[in-house]
N, C-alpha and C positions, 0 to 999 in steps of 0.2 A: 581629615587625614587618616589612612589607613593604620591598622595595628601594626604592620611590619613599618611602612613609613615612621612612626613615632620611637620605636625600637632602634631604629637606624639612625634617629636624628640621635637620642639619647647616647648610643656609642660613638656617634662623632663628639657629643659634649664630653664624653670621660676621658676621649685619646687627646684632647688638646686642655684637660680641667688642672687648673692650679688654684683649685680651693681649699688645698693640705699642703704638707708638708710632705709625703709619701711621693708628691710629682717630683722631686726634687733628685730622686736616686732612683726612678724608673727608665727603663730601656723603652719597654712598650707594656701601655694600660690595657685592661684586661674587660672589656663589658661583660663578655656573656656568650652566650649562644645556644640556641636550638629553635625548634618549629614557633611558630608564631604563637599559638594555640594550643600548647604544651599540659597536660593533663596533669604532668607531674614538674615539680622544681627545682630542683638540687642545688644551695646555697650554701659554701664553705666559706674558708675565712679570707684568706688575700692569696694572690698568684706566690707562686713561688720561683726558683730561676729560671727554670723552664716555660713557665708559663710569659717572664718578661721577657724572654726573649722571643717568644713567639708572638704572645699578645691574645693568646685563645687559653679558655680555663682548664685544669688538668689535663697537661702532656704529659708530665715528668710521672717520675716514680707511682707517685700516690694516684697520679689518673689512671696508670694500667690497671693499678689493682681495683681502685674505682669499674674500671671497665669488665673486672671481671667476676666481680660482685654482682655487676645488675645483668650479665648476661646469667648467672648461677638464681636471679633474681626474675628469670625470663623476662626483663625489660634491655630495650635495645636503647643506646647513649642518642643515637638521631630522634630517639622520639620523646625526649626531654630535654629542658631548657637550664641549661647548669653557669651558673655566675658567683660570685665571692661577696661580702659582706664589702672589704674594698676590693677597689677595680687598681691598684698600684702593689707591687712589692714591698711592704714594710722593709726598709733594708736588716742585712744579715740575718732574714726573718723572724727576727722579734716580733712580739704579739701587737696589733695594733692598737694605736689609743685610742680611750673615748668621744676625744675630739673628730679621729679620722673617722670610728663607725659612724659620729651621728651625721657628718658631714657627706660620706658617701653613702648612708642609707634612705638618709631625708634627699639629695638631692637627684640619685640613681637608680639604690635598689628597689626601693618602695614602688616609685615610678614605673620600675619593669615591672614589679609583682602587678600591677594593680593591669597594666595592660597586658599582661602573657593572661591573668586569670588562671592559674593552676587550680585545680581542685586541691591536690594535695602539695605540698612542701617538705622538704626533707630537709631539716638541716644537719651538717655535715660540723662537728666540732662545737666549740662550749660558744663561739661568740656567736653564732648561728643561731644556736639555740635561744642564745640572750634575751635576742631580738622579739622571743616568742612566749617566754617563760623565764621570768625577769630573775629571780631567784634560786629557779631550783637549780642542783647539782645534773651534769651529764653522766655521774656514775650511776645515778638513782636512777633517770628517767631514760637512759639512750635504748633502744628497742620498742620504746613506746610509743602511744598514738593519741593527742589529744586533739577535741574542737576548737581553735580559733576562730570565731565570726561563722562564715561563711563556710572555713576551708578545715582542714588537716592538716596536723602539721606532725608529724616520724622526727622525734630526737635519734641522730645516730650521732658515732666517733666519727672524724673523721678518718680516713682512709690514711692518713698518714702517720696516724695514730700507732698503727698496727706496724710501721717499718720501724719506728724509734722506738718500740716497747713491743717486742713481739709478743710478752703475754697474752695482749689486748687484742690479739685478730681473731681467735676461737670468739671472744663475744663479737667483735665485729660481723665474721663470716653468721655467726646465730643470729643474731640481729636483721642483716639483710634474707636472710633466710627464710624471715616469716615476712619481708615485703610483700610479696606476693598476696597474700592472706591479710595484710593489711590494705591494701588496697582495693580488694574485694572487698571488705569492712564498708571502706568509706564510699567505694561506687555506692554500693547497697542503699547507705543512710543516705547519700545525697539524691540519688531516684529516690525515694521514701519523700524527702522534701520534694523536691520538684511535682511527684504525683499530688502532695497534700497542697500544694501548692494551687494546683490546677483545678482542683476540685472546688477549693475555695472561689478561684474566679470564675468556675463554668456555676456555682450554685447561686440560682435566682435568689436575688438581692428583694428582698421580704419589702413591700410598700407600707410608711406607716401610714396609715388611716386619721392622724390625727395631728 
């Protein structure tokens, strides 16, 4: 089964999933969206009204400005693949619970992450973050860039951050600011891997003699 095919079955599981309680007060569930093969990953926390009633991730408010962060960030929204920790509206958008993330990251998100293959991940807001840095604070670490496994993962605020506390959008707008430059970071080290990678399997493998 192709990667878009796997993609596509996983969003028919999330629009018909009553594994929470979150299905209960949804219009329409929320999977995800962008290229199959998505370089980068944009992961906040659950849809909000806009998002239920359309059923695609950041329309409303916080995705304009979303949108106009990664364009000031010379990344275009089609060439990244951006989904929510849950795929339901928690109602009167209260924070979700620990039951609903580990329910829709074990049986969704993790799923997509592992078939999109991002290099890099962004997450977007503190439960995001959670998922990746069990402990630490989104004050201390958002603008930063650490290794997980394989990948990269950019703690940022969320974008919606910045409309209910306008303090917060100078570090948000700084923040995406140095995207750019971080992403160049991690291309770099992951060509760095890859090359060291290859070296190791093109280097004739030494015969022991004994």
């Amino acid at each position: 089964m192709s990667a878009e095919e796997q993609l596509a079955g996983i969003a028919q599981q999330v629009v018909v999933c009553t594994k929470c309680e979150l299905h209960r007060s949804r219009k329409k569930a929320v999977p995800g969206e962008g290229p199959t093969h998505a370089e980068i990953m944009f992961i906040g926390e659950g849809p909000g009204f806009h998002e239920n009633e359309q059923g695609r991730p950041f329309v409303g408010a916080a995705g304009k400005f979303l949108d106009q962060l990664l364009e000031q960030a010379g990344v275009t929204r089609a060439d990244v693949w951006i989904t929510n920790v849950v795929k339901c509206r928690p109602p009167g958008n209260r924070d979700p619970q620990p039951d609903e993330i580990d329910t829709c990251t074990s049986n969704y998100l993790f799923r997509q992450v592992e078939i999109v293959n991002p290099s890099i991940i962004v997450t977007l807001g503190r439960f995001s973050m959670g998922l990746f840095f069990k402990n630490a604070k989104i004050t201390q670490i958002h603008g930063q860039m650490q290794r997980v496994g394989d990948r990269f993962v950019i703690a940022m605020y969320h974008p919606a951050a910045a409309l209910h506390q306008m303090s917060l959008k100078p570090a948000i707008m700084a923040d995406f600011a140095k995207l750019p430059g971080l992403l160049k970071e991690a291309r770099a080290e992951l060509s760095k891997d890859k090359q060291s990678k290859k070296k190791e399997e093109n280097e004739p493998k030494q015969m022991s003699l004994f």
